[in-house]
C-alpha positions in Angstrom: -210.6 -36.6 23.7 -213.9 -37.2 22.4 -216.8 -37.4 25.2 -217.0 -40.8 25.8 -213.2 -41.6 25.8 -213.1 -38.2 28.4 -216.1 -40.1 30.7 -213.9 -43.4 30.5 -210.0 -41.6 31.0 -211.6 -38.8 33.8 -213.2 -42.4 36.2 -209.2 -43.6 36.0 -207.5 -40.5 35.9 -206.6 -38.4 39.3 -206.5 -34.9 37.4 -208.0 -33.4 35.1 -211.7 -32.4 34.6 -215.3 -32.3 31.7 -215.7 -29.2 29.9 -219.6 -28.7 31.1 -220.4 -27.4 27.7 -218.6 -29.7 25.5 -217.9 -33.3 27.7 -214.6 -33.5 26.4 -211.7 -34.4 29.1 -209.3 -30.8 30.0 -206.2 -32.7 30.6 -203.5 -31.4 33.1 -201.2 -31.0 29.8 -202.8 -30.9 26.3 -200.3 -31.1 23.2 -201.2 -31.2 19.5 -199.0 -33.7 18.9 -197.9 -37.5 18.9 -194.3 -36.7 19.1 -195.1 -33.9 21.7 -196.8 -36.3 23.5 -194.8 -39.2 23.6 -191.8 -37.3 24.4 -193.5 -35.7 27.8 -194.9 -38.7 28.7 -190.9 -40.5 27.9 -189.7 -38.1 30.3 -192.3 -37.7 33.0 -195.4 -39.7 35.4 -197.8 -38.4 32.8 -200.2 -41.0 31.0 -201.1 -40.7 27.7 -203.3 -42.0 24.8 -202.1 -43.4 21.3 -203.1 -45.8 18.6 -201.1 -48.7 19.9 -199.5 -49.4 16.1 -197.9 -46.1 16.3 -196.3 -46.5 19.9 -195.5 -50.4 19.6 -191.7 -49.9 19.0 -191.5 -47.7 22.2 -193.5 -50.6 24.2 -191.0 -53.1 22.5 -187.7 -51.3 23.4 -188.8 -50.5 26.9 -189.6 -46.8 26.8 -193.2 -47.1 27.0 -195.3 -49.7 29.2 -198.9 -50.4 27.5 -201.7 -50.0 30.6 -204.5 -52.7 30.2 -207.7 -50.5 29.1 -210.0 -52.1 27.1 -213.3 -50.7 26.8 -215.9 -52.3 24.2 -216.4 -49.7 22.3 -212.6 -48.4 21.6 -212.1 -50.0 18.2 -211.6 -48.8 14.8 -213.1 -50.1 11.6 
């Protein structure tokens, strides 16, 4: 996560921690992928973070539930 996503996730989160020399949120589990990601948080308490277009059908069928985080600044363009 980039640093000001990490500041945002680490005030919410209950594990975790800043890198002091690069601000970026050390997650208790780190994948490299969406799948990856999905799938352990699918099968597990973990929280994760995804562009919502690419998890909607999981959120639709039931397998995902959507937490309500809206932060000005998380948009795209």
């Amino acid at each position: 996560m980039v640093p000001r996503v990490a500041k945002a996730f680490l005030e919410l989160a209950k594990a975790g921690a800043i890198d002091p020399d690069t601000g970026d949120y050390l997650p208790p589990i780190k994948v490299d992928s969406l799948r990856t990601a999905r799938e352990v948080v699918m099968a597990s308490d973990a929280v994760g973070t995804a562009p919502l277009a690419l998890i909607a059908p999981d959120i639709k069928a039931g397998r995902l539930a959507g937490l309500p985080v809206r932060l000005p600044w998380m948009k795209t363009s």
